[in-house]
N, C-alpha and C positions, 0 to 999 in steps of 0.2 A: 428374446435378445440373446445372441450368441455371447460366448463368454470371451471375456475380452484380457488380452494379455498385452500388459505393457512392459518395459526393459530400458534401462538405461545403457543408451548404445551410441554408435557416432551417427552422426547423420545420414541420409538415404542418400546414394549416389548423385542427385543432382544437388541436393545443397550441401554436401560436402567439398563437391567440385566448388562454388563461386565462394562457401568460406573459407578452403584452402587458399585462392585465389588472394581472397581477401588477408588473410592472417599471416601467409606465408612468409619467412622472414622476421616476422613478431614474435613479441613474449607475451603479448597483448590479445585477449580475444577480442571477436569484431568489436564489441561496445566498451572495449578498456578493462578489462578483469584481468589479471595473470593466471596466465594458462597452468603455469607448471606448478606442479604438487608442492606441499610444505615439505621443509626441513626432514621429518621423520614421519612423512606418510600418512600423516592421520587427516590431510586437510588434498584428496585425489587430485590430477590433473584434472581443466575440464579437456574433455575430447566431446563434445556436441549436445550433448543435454539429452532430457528426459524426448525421446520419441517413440511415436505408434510402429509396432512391427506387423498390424492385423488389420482389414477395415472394422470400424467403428461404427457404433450409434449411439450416438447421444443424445436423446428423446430428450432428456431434461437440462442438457447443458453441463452437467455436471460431469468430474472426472468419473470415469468408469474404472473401478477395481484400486486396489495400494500394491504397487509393486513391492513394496520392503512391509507388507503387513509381518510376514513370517520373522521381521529381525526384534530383537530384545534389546532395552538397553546395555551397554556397558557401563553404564558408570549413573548413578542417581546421586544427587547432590541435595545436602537435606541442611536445615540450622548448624544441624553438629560438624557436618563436614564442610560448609562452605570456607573456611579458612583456606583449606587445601587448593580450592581453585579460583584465588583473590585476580586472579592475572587472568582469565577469562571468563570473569564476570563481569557487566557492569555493576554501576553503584545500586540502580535499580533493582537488578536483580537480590544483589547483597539486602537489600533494605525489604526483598516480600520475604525471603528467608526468612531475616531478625523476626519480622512482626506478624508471620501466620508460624510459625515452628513447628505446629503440630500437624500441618494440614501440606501448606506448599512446598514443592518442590520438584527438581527440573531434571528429566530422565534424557540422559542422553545416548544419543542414536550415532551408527555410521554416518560420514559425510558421505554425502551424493549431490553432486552437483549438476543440476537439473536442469540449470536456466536453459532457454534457448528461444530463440526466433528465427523468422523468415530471411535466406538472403537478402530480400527487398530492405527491410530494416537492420543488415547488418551493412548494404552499400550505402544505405544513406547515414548510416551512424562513421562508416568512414568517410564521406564527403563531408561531415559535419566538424572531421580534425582541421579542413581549411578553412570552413567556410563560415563557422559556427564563432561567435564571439558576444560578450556582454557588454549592454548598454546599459547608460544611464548609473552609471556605478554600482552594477550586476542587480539592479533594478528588475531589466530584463535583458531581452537574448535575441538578436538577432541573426539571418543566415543561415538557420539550419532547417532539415527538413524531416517529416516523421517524428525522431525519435532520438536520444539521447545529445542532447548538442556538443557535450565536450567526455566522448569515451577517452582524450586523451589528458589531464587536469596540466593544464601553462597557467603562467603568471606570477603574482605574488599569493603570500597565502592568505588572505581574506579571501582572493578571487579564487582559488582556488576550494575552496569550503565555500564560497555560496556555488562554484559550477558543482558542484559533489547534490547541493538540494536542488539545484536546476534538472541534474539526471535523474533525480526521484520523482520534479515534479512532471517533467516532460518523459520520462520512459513510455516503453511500448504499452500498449492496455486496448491493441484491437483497435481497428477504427472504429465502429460503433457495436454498441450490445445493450441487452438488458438485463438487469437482474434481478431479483425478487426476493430480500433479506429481512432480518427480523434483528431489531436493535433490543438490548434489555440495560435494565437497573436497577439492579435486586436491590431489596432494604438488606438490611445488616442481619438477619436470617434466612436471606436466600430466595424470599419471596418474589417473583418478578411477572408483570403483564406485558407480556410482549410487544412491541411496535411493529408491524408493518409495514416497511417501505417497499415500494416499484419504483425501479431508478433508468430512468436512461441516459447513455455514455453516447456523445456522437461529436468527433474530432473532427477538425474543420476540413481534411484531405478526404473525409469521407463522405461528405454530404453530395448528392449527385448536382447540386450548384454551388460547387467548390467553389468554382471562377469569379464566383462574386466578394468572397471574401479574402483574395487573395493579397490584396491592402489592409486588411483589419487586421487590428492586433488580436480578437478574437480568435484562441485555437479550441476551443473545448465549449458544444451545448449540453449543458444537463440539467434533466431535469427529475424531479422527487416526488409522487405521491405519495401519502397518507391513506393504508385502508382500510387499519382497524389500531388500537379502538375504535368505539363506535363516536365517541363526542371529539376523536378527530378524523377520522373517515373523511376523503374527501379534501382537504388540504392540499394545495400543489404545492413546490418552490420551482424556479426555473430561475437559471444562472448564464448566462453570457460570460467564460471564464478569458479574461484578456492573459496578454503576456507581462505587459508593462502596467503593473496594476496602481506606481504610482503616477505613472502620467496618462492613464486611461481608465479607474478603476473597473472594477467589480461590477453588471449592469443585473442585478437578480429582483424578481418579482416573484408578488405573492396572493394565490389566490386563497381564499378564506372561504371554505363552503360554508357558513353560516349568516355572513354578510352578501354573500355571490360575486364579488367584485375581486378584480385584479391589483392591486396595491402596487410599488415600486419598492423595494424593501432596500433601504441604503445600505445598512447594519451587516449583510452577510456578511462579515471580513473579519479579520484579527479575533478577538479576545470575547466575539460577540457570541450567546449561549446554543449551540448547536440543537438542529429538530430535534424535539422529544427528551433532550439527554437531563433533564432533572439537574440540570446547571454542572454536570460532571463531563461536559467536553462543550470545548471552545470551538466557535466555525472551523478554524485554522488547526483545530485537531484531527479534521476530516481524512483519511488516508493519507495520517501520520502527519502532515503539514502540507499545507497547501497556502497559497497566496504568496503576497507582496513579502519580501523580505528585509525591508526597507529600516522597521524598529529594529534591529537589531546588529551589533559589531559581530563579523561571523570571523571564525580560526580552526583551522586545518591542526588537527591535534595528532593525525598518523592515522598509521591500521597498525588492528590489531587480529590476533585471532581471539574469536567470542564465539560461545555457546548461545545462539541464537534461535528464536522458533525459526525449523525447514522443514518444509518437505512435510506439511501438516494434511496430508488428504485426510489422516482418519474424520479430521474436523469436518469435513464435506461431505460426509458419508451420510443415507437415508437412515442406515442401521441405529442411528445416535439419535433422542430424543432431545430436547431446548434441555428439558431438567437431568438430563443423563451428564450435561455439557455444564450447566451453568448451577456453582457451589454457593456454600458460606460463605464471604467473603472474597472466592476467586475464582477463576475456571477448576475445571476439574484435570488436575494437573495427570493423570492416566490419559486421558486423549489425546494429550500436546507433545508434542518432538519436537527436540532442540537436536542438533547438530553443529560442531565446530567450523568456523566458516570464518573468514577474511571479512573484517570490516573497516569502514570511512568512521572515524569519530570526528565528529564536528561539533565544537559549542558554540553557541548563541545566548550575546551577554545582554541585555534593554541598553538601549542607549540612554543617557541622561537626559532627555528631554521629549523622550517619548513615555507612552504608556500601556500597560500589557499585564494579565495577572501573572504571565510566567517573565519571571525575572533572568532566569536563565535557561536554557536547553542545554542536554547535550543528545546529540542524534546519535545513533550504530546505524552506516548503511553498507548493506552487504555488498561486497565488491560485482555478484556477479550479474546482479539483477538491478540493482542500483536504488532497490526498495529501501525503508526504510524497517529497521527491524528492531528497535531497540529507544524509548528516548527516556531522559530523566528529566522533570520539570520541578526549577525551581521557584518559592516564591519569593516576594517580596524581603521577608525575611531572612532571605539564603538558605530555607530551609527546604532536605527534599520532600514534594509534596506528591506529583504526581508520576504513576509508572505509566506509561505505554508500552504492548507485546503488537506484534503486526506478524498473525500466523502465515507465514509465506506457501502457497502453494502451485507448485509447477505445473497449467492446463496442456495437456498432449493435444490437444485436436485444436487449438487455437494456435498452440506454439507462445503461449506468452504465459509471465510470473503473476501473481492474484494473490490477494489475499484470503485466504480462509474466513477471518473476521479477525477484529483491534479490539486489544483491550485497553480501560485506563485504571490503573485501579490509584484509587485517592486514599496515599496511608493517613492522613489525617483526618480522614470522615468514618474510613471504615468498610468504605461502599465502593462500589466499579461499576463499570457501563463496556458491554461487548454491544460491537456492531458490526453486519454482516454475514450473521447465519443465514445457512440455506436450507439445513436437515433437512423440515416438515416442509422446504416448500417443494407444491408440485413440481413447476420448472423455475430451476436455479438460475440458469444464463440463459440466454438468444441470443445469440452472435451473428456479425455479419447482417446487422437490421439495416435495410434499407431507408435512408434520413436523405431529407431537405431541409433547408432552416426555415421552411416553413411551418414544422412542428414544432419549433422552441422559439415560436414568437408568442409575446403576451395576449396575442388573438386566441392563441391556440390554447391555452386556459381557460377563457371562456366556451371557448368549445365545449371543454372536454371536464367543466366541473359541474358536478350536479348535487 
């Protein structure tokens, strides 16, 4: 494999041409970010994101090479100094400092502003400033197409903080791929058996019998083996993800290799205990939140600038072992970059008459990716319970933002759950898989379970 050399530069001459086209006149990138640098420089312009200057091979999916491997932090923030940086911290963060003191803590890197996507998804994220609007009292989202539905935030401000989790939850993510990740949940010594998940992503624009579902509120097939351990090896999930999840829910099934039978599983949604996670992550904790947003009074709190995980390739690197990655008590805080970046704070309070173990949210979504990078979970009690990190990292040969893998770490157990590594897997992603919804029908379980 030739060696491969990446660069943060502007776009190649023909997608500079249609996002010039696209942007010109704005202070807005195509999908709603502000282009122009902070106050004293330390947060860049974007000018195009992280792109290939070489041809590529990606045999396993995975990014090839760290452009900024060669950079150091400037600045590491530890128990004793967290005082000094209260203003781009979250509470979260402030609260893994207090409670690991001798162990955690957050190195941070030059900003580089990486995002980027294909004209295709930056025309249809500016046709989505007209076209795009929430239903059902931001329930769901109708009129848009791809990918971001409101890069430009109208209205009042609940609606304005639930379109901020609408672009987290509709952002770009490729129309179809696979990937091959490994979930853990170490005990309170570090100990951990890995999971094994093969997940496939196939959004409704990509299936080569799109036209059938062009009435469905169905945008998203995916579907989850199980293939080690051994006494669950063989496990499916498969999800039919609607838009309008409270006037259409959630349609997911469940195949059980030990019974052989396909199941209708109601429970995938909200507060219900996600695969394999040893009761330390809720369905709806899946890539930072997903689903109905229905429980909850949502508020536009501002942007801030935060020291957020970016630009996390070391995480995806072969060179890195599960146990090189995964500590005591947290990640191995040497592997992780954080970078200063612009973010969406949004909180999410329970309404009074619904029910949920997290009593409260507050979200960090990074302005330029529209990820989710940052949440604090509260409980019942008002007290904070759970952290979430979402290591963001920039794919050059897809042109789309990913996550590295999520972590939650629960200050009140002691214990955390990462999901999403790829290290030791052979091949990490498969992009560009060719889908029919004829594979993420409940037939198609029986097929394929043995």
């Amino acid at each position: 494999m030739r060696k491969i050399i990446l660069t943060v530069c502007l776009l190649a001459a023909s997608h500079s041409m249609a996002t010039e086209q696209i942007t010109s006149e704005s202070r807005l990138t195509p999908v709603g970010a502000e282009r122009s640098a902070n106050a004293d420089g330390t947060i860049p312009e974007w000018t195009g994101g992280l792109q290939l200057n070489a041809e590529q091979d990606y045999s396993d999916g995975r990014p090839q090479g760290n452009p900024f491997s060669a950079e150091i932090p400037y600045l590491t923030i530890t128990a004793s100094t967290a005082d000094r940086h209260v203003e781009k911290l979250s509470l979260g963060q402030l609260a893994l400092l207090k409670t690991y003191p001798e162990s955690y803590k957050i190195n941070v890197y030059p900003t580089h502003r990486t995002f980027a996507n294909s004209p295709e998804v930056y025309q249809a994220a500016q046709a989505n400033r007209e076209n795009a609007r929430l239903q059902d009292n931001g329930n769901g989202v109708v009129g848009y197409s791809k990918a971001y539905p409101f890069p430009e935030l109208t209205g009042s401000n609940a609606e304005q903080a639930v379109q901020v989790m609408w672009n987290h939850m509709l952002r770009w993510r490729s129309g179809a791929f696979k990937r091959n990740i490994v979930q853990v949940t170490p005990t309170q010594s570090g100990q951990f058996i890995p999971v094994k998940l093969s997940e496939r992503f196939a959004f409704r624009d990509s299936l080569a019998d799109s036209r059938e579902f062009l009435k469905s509120d169905i945008y998203l097939f995916f579907k989850q083996e199980v293939s080690s351990p051994v006494n669950m090896a063989g496990n499916i999930l498969l999800v039919h993800e609607t838009v309008n999840q409270v006037k259409d829910p959630r349609r997911a099934w469940f195949y059980q290799r030990d019974q052989r039978r396909v199941k209708r599983s109601p429970t995938v949604a909200y507060d219900s205990p996600g695969t394999a996670a040893d009761g330390l992550r809720t369905n709806d904790n899946f890539d930072m939140f997903n689903g109905a947003p229905d429980k909850y009074q949502w508020q536009l709190l501002g942007k801030r600038e935060v020291y957020i995980p970016y630009n996390n390739l070391e995480l995806t690197s072969p060179e890195h072992r599960y146990r090189d990655i995964i500590g005591v008590r947290h990640v191995n805080p040497e592997l992780l970059r954080y970078e200063l970046h612009r973010v969406w704070v949004v909180e999410a309070k329970l309404k009074a008459n619904e029910d949920h173990i997290y009593q409260k949210r507050i979200f960090y979504v990074d302005e330029d990716s529209w990820q989710i990078a940052l949440i604090d979970h509260y409980n019942a009690a008002g007290e904070l319970w759970r952290v979430s990190e979402g290591y963001h990292f920039q794919h050059p040969q897809e042109q789309v933002s990913m996550l590295a893998a999520q972590a939650i770490y629960d200050l009140l157990s002691g214990r955390y759950l990462v999901n999403g590594l790829t290290n030791e897997e052979s091949v990490a992603f498969e992009w560009q898989v060719a889908s029919a919804s004829q594979d993420f029908m409940p037939a198609a379980l029986r097929r394929e379970g043995h």
